[in-house]
Each structure stands twice: as C-alpha cells, then as structure tokens.
C-alpha positions in Angstrom: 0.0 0.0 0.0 3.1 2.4 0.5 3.5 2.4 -2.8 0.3 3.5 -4.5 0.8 6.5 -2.1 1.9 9.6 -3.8 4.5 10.8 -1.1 6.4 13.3 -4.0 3.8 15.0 -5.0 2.5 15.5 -1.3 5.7 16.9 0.0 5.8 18.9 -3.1 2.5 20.3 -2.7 3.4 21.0 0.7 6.7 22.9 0.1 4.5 24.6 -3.2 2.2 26.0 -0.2 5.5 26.7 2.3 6.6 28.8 -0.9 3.4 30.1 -1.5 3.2 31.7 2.6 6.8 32.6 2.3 5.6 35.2 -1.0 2.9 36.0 0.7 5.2 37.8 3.7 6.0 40.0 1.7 2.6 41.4 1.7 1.6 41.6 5.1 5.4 42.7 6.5 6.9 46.2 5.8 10.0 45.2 3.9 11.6 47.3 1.8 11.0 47.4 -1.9 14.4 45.4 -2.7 13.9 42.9 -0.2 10.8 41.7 -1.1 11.9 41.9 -4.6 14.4 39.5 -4.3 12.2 37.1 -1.8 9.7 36.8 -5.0 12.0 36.2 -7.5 13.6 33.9 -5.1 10.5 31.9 -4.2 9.1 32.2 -8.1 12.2 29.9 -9.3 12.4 27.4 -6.8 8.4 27.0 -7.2 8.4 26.8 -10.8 11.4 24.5 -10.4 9.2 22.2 -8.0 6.9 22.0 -10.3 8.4 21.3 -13.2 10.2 18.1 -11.4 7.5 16.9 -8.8 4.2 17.7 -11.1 5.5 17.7 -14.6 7.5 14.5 -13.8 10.6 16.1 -15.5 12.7 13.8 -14.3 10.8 10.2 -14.9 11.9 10.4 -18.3 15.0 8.3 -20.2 15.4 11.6 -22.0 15.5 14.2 -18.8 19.0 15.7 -19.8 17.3 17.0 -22.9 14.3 18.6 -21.2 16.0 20.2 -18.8 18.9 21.3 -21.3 15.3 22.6 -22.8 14.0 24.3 -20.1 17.3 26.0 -19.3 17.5 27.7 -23.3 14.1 28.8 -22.9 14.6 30.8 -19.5 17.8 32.2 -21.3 15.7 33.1 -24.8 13.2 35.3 -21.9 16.1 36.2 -20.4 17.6 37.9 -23.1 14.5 38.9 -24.6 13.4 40.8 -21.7 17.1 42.7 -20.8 17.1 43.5 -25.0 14.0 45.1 -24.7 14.9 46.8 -21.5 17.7 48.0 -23.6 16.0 49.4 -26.3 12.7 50.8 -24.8 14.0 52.2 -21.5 18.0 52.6 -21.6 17.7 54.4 -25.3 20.3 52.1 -26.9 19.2 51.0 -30.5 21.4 48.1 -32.0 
C-alpha cells in the first residue's frame, strides 16, 4: 500500500504552499522594496522549479538531460528577450 501513495507529490505540494506563505510575507510585513523583490523572485524559481520536477514529472523520463537542457534555453531566450528590450525601450540604446 506504501506504494500506491503519492509521497512526492505530497511533500511537493506541501513545500508549493510553504513557498506560496513565504511570497505571501512579503505582503503583510513592511520590507523594503528590494527585499521583497528578491524574496519573490527567489521563491518564483524554486516553485516553478518544484513543479516542473514533482508535477510535470521532468525527471521520470530516459530523455530528462534534454528537457532540462530545454527548459534552461528557454529561460535564457526570456532572459535575453526581456534585458534587449529593457535596452531598447528604456536605456535608449538601438542596436
């Protein structure tokens, strides 16, 4: 019967809401606006992280070095996506 329970997707659902409360903080305390920047852009990774592995069963797969070698050019396309158009739109530069 230990088995047929889903203990990795109920610790990650747990930690998802831990996450979720730890976000949430930032709300309801008075922290300064860089502090509770970097708390939701800390928290935002590790959750989408969680969920990629424990819900999206990233891992499971024979072929997981390829999704996450994948996942990781797609944050870096939105990565450089977002910092070119931050360069052209806000800091004036024009390639």
């Amino acid at each position: 019967m230990k088995e047929l329970f889903p203990l990795k997707q109920v610790n990650g659902y747990i930690f998802s809401l831990l996450l979720t409360v730890v976000a949430l903080s930032v709300y309801f305390f008075d922290m300064s606006f860089a502090m509770g920047l970097t708390i939701l852009i800390v928290t935002a990774f590790i959750q989408a992280g969680v969920q990629l592995v424990v819900f999206m069963h990233a891992g499971e797969s024979e072929d997981k070095g390829g999704i996450y070698l994948h996942t990781i050019y797609g944050v870096a396309v939105a990565i450089l996506t977002i910092l070119g158009s931050l360069l052209a739109m806000i800091w004036g530069y024009m390639i």
